[in-house]
C-alpha positions as CSV (number, residue, x, y, z in Angstrom):
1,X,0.0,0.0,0.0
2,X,1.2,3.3,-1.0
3,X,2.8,5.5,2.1
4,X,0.7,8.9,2.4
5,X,2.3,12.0,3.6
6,X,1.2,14.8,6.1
7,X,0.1,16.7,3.5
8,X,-2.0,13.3,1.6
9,X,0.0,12.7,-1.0
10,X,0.8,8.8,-1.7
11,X,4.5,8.3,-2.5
12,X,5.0,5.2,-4.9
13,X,5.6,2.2,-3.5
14,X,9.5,1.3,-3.2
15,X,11.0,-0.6,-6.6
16,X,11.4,-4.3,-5.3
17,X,15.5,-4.3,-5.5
18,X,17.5,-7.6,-5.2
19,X,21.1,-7.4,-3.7
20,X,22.7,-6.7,-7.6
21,X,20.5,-3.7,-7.2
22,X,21.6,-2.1,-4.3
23,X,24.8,-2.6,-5.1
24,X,24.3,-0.1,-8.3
25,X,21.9,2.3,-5.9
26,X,25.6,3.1,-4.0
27,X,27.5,3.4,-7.2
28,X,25.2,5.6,-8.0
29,X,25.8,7.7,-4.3
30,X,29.3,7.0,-5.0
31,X,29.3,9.2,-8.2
32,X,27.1,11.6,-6.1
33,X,29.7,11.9,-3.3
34,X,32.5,12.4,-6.0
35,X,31.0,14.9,-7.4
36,X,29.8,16.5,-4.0
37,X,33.8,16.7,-3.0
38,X,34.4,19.6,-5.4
39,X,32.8,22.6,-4.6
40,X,31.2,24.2,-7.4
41,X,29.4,20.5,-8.7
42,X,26.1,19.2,-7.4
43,X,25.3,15.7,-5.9
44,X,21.6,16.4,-7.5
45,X,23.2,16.9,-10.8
46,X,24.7,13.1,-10.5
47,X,21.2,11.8,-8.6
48,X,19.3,13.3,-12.5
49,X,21.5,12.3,-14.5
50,X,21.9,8.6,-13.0
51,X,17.9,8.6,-12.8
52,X,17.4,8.4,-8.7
53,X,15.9,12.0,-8.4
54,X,12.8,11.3,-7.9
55,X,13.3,8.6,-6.0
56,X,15.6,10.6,-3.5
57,X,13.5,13.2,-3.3
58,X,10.3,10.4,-2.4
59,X,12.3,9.0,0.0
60,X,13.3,11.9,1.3
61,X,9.7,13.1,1.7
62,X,8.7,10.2,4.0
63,X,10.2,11.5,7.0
64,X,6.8,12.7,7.4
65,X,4.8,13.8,10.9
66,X,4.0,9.9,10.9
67,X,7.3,8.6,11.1
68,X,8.0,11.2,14.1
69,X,5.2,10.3,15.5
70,X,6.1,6.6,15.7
71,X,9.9,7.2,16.0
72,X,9.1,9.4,19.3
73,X,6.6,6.3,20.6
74,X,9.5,3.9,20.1
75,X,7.4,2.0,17.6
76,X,11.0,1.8,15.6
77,X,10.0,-1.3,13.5
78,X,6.8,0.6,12.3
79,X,8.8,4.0,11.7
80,X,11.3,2.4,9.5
81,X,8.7,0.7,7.6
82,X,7.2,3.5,5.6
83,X,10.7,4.6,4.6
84,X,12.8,3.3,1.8
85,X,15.8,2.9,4.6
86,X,17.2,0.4,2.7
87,X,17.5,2.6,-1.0
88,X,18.7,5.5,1.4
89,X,21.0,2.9,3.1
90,X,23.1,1.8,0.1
91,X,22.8,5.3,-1.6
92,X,24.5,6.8,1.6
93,X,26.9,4.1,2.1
94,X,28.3,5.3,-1.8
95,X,28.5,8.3,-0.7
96,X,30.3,8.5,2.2
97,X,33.0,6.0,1.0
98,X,33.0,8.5,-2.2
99,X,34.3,10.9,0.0
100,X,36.3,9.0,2.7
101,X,38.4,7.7,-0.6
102,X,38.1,10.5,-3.4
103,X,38.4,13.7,-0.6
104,X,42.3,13.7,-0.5
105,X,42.9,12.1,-3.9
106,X,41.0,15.2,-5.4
107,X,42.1,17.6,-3.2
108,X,45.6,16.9,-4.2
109,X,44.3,17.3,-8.1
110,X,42.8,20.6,-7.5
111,X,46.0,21.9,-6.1
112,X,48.6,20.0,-8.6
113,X,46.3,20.0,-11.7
114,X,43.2,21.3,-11.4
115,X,42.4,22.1,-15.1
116,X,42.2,18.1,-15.6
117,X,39.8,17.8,-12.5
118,X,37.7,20.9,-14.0
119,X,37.5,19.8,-17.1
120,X,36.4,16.2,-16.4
121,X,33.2,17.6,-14.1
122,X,32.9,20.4,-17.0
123,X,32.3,17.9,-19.1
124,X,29.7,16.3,-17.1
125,X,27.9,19.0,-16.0
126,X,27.9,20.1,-20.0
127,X,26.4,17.1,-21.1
128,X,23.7,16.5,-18.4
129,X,22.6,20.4,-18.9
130,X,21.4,17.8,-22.3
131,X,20.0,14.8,-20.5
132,X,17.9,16.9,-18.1
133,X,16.5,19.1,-20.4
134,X,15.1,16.5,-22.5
135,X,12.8,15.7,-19.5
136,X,11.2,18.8,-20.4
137,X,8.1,17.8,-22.2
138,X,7.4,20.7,-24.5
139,X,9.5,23.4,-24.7
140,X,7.5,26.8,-24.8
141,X,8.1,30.4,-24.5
142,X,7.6,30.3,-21.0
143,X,9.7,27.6,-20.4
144,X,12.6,29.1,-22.3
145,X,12.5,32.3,-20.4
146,X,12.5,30.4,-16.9
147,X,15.7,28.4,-18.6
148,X,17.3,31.4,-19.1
149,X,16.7,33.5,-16.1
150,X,17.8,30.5,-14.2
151,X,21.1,30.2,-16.3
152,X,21.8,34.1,-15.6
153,X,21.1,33.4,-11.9
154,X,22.9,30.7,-11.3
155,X,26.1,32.2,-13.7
156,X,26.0,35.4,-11.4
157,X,25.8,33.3,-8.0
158,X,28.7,31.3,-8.9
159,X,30.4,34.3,-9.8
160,X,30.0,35.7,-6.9
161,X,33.2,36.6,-4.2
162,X,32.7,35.1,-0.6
163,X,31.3,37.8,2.0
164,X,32.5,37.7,6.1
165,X,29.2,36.7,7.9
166,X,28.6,36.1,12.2
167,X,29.1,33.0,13.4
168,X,26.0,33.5,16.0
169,X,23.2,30.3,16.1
170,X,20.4,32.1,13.8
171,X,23.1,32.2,10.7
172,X,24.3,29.0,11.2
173,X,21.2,26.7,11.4
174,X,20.2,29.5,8.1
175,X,23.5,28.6,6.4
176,X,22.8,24.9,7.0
177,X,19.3,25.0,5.7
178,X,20.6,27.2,2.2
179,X,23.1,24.7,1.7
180,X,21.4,21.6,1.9
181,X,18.9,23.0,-0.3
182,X,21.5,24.2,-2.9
183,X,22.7,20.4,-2.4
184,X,19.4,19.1,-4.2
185,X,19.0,20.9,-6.6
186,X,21.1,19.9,-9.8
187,X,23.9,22.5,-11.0
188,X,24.4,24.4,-7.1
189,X,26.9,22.6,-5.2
190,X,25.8,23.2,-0.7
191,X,29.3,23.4,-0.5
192,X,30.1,26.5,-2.8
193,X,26.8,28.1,-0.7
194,X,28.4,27.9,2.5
195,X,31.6,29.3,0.6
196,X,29.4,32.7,-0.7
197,X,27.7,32.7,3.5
198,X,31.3,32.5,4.5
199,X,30.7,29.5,6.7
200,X,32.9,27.0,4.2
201,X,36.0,27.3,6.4
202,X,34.0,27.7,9.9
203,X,32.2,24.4,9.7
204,X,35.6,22.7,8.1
205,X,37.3,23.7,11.3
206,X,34.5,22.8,13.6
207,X,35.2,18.9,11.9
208,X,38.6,19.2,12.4
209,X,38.4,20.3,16.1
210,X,35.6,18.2,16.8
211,X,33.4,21.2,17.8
212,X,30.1,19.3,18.4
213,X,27.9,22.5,19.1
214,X,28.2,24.7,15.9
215,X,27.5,21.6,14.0
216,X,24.8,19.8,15.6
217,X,23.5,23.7,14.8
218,X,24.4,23.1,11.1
219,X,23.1,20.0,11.0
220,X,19.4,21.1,12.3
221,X,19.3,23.4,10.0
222,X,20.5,21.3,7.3
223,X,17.6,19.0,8.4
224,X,14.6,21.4,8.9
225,X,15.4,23.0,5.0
226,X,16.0,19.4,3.3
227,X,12.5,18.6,4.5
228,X,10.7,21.4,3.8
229,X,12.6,22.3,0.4
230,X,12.2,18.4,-0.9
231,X,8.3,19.5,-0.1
232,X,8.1,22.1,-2.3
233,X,10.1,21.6,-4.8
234,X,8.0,17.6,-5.5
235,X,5.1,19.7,-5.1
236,X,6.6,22.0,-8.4
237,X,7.9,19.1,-10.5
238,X,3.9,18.1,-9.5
239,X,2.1,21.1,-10.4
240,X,4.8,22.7,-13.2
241,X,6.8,20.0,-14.3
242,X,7.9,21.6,-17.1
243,X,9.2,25.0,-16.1
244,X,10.5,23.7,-12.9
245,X,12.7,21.1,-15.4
246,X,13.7,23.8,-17.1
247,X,14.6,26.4,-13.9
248,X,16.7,22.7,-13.1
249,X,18.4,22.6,-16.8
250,X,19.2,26.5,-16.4
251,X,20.6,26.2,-13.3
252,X,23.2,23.5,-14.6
253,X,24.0,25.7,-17.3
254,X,24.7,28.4,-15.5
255,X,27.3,26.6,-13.4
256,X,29.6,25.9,-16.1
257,X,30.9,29.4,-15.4
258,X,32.5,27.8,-11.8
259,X,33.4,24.3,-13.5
260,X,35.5,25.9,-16.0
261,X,38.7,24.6,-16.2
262,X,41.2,27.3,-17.7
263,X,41.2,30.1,-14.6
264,X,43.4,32.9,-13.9
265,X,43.5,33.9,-9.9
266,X,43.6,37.7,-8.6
267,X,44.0,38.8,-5.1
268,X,41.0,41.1,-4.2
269,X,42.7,44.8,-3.5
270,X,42.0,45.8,-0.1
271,X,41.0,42.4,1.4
272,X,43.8,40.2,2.9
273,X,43.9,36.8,1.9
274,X,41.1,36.4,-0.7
275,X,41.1,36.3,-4.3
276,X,38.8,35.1,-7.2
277,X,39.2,33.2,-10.6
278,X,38.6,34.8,-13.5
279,X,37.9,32.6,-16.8
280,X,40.1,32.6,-19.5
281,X,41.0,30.9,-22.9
282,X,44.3,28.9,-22.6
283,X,47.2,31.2,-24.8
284,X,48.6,28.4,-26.7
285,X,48.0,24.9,-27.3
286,X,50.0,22.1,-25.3
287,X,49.9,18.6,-24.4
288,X,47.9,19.4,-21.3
289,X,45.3,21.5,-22.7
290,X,44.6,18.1,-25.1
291,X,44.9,16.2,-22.1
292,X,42.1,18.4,-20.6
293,X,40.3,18.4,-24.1
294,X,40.2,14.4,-23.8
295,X,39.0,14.3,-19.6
296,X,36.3,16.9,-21.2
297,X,34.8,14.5,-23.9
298,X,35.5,11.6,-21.3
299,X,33.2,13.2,-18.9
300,X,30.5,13.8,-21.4
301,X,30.8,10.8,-23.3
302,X,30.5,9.3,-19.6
303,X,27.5,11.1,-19.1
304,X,25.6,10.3,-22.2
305,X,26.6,6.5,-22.1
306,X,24.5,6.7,-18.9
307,X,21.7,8.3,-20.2
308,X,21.7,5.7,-22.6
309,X,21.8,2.6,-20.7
310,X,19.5,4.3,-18.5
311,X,16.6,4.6,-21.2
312,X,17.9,1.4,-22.8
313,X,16.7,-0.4,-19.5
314,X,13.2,1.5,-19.2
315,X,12.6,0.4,-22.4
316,X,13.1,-2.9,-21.6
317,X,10.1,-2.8,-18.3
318,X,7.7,-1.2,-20.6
């Protein structure tokens, strides 16, 4: 029977999964987590492209009032049973081992070479800006324009050089919930988001030192938005499927401005310590801007051999 919500909505019933399955389900958070270790690229740009958006978002959603409810009456078995806990399992597990074994690895790319890691992800995020927006059903004139004001949005916020903001309670349990909401949505990576709040390098050292306070903040904010974002935004691909596909497909494209991998750095005048990249074209042509060119088209040929096998095997249920 179909799990309802607190607002009445039935979520589908959970896709019967054998172990094969779940296996792929954290291959699939294993992409996401890659691509959530590099500021500036979106897990929810893997979770569409890889064809678990919907599903994440469902299963997100059934933390409902019910589950609460039952959770806070120690009725655990009854709790866990309207929730896909096992899909949300396996997808965290790929995840977090994403980033327990890709955090260091990538980090030392980004310092040593980061054109090749920027132009791998540019590649993806190019090619699913062209998987997503085929999801679009009909393409009008209002769809375009949302596309487009989405694209200039998302270009400028990218853009956009980190601010110094308090550390008091209110802003962090605000920062949290803006990030995890950036998080979801395809082309907005949470981390760049706490990067513009300037909150990126407060909550890095509160891991670090273990400082439990400022981060169970964080993560109650993180948890109040992702439940009542994934609300409204299921209720929009509901209600405007379209234009909210399209506000999605702008949004990716307009992040190709922070995923571009030929950069040149300037310091800020006036502010100690703090710079921002400025986009260029590479002067001459060398062995590694071909080797970039080839992590580029491997990315989107990646990308688009996904989307392929992906429709290959809903085919094959119909």
């Amino acid at each position: 029977m179909p799990e309802v919500t607190s607002s009445g909505a039935q979520l589908p019933d959970p896709p019967t999964r054998s172990l094969i399955d779940y296996v792929g389900v954290a291959a699939r958070g294993f992409c996401m987590g890659a691509a959530d270790v590099v500021p500036g690229v979106s897990g929810g740009t893997m979770a569409f492209v890889l064809g678990i958006y919907d599903e994440l978002l469902s299963a997100i959603q059934s933390f409902n009032l019910v589950f609460f409810r039952r959770l806070l009456s120690f009725r655990w078995r009854e709790a866990f049973a309207g929730i896909p806990w096992r899909f949300l399992l396996a997808l965290g597990s790929g995840i977090g081992v994403a980033i327990l074994a890709l955090a260091e690895s990538l980090q030392w790319a980004l310092h040593h070479h980061p054109e090749f890691v920027w132009a791998f992800f540019f590649g993806l995020v190019l090619a699913s800006v062209f998987v997503v927006r085929k999801h679009v059903k009909r393409w009008t004139a209002s769809t375009v324009a949302f596309a487009v004001v989405a694209a200039i949005g998302a270009y400028v916020l990218v853009g956009l050089t980190p601010t110094q903001t308090p550390d008091t309670p209110w802003f962090l349990f605000l920062s949290g919930a803006i990030a995890i909401c950036a998080m979801i949505l395809p082309g907005i990576s949470g981390a760049f988001i706490l990067v513009l709040l300037g909150k990126y390098q407060y909550v890095l050292d509160a891991v670090v030192q273990r400082d439990l306070v400022p981060l169970a903040i964080v993560a109650a904010g993180c948890a109040v938005g992702l439940l009542i974002f994934v609300r409204l935004l299921r209720w929009l691909l509901r209600r405007f499927h379209d234009q909210t596909v399209a506000v999605l497909s702008g949004f990716m494209l307009g992040s190709l401005r922070k995923v571009w991998p030929w950069k040149d750095v300037q310091a800020v005048e006036g502010v100690e310590a703090l710079s921002v990249e400025i986009n260029i074209l590479p002067a001459v042509f060398t062995a590694e801007i071909g080797f970039a060119l080839g992590l580029l088209g491997l990315g989107v040929g990646l990308v688009l051999s996904i989307e392929r096998l992906a429709a290959r095997r809903a085919t094959g249920r119909q």
